[in-house]
N, C-alpha and C positions, 0 to 999 in steps of 0.2 A: 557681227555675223558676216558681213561684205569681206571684211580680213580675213578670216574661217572658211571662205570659197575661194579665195586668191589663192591661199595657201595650199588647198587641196589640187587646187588648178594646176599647179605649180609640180605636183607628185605624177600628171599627167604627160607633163614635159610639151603642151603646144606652143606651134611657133612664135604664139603673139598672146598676149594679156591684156585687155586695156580694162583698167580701172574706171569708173567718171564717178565723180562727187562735186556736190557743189562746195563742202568745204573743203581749203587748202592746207590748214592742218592734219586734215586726214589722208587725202592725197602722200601729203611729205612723210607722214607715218609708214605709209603702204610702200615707197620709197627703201625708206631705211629700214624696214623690217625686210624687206623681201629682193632687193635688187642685187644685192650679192648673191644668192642663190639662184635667181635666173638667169643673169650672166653666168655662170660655173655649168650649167644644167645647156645655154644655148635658146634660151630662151628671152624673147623682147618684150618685156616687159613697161607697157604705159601706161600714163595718168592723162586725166583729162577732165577740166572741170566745166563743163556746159552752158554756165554764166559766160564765161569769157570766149569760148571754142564752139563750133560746130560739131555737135559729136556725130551726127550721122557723116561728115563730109572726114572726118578722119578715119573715122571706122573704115570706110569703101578707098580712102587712099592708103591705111596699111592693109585691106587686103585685096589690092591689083581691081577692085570695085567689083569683087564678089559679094560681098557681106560678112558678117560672122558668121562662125557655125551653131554658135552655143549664146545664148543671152539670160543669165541671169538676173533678174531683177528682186536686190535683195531688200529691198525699201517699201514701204509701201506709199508708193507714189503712184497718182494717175497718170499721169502725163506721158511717166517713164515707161508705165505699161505701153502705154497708144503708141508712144511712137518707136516700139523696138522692131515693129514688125518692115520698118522702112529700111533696115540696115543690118536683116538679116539675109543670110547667102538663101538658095533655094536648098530644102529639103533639110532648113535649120530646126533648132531647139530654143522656145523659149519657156522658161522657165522662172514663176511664180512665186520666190521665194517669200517675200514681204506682203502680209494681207494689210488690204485697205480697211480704215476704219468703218462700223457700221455707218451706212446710209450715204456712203460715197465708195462704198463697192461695185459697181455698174459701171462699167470702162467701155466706152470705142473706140473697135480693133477694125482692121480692115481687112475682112472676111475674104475680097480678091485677092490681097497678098500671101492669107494663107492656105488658099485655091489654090492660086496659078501657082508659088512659089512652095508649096507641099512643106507649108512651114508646120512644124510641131511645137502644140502647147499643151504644156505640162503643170503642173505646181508642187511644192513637196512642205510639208509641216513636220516637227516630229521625227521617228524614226521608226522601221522596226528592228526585231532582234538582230536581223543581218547586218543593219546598219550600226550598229550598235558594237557587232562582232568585226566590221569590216572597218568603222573609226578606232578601235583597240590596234587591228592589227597595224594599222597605217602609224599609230602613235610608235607600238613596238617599231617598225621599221625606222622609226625619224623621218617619217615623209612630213609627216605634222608635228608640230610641238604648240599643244597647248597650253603650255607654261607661258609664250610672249603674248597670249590673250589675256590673263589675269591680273587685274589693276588695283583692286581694292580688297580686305581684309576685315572681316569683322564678325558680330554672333547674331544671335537671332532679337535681340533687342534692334540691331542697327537696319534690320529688314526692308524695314518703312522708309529708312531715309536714305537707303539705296535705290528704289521705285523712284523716288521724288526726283533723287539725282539723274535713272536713266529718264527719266519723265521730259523733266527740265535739261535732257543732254547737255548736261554738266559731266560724263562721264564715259571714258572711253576705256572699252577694253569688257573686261567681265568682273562680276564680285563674287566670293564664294562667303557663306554664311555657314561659319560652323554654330552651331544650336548648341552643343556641348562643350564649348568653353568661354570663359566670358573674358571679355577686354574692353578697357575701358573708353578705348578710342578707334577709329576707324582707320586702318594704316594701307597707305598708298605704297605700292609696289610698283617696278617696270616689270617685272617677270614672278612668277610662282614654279618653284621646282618641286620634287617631292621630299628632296634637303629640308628643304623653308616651310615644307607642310610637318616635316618628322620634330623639327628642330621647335614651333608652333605649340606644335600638340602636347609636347613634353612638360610635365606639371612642375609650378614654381609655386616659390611661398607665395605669391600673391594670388593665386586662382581660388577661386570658387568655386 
């Protein structure tokens, strides 16, 4: 989902992007998936993994140590909630994307910095119909392509050991679960077009 907000980011055309993840597999993902189009667009696109780096201290030296304007937090981490309010610019957006598990949902934010600093929070689950109308059109345009999100392939037997996989993040990217055709193995893809969905779908002697 983190890749799914870079990308829409990206249709916005801001000056600066910074990713953070703690893992560098995924960083170098977000790299190769997206850095040729923010370059072409004029847009600075960074990574930054907070094990190793300071991210409030880079945050405030790519932007002149205003802060950001927008923080998504797509995770659901505590931590990364509490401390986004430090290295947001004044009259920023933070925003809630990743809920915290039951019974470690209760976070400490610092109610002065969203005082003095007229910081805005927000959260977003789900979608409605607008959204819904307003991800189509964005698809139609090619601002987004959901095809380089799509990693795995399977039916609705393979359900359960898709969950296990995102469980045990064994698994990056998204899986789509057709319930109407059966296959007998789970197949790893880098991309899903609607080529590869048509070509899929289409009945052989071996289906059921």
């Amino acid at each position: 989902m983190g890749r799914i907000h870079v990308e829409l980011a990206l249709s916005y055309r801001p000056r600066t992007i910074i990713v953070a993840d703690f893992l560098d597999e995924r960083l170098e993902l977000v790299r190769k998936m997206f850095n040729d189009r923010a370059n072409q667009n004029g847009i600075n696109l960074q990574t930054i993994n907070p094990q190793n780096d300071k991210l409030k201290e880079f945050v405030l030296q790519l932007s002149d140590h205003r802060g950001a304007d927008d923080v998504i937090i797509a995770v659901g981490e505590k931590q990364a909630i509490e401390n986004a309010t430090d290295y947001l610019n004044k009259g920023g957006v933070l925003n809630l994307f990743g809920g915290l598990k039951k019974g470690a949902e209760i976070v400490d934010i610092d109610a002065n910095a969203i005082h003095y600093k007229s910081i805005n929070v927000t959260g977003s689950s789900g979608g409605s119909p607008w959204d819904v109308e307003h991800t189509l059109d964005l698809i139609a345009k090619k601002l987004i392509d959901p095809s380089l999100h799509i990693t795995r392939i399977g039916d609705l037997e393979h359900a359960i050991e898709f969950l296990k996989l995102v469980k045990a993040q064994k698994i990056e990217g998204k899986a789509i679960v057709y319930p109407h055709r059966y296959t007998s193995e789970i197949s790893i893809v880098n991309n899903w077009t609607n080529e590869d969905e048509l070509n899929y779908l289409e009945p052989s002697s071996g289906d059921v």
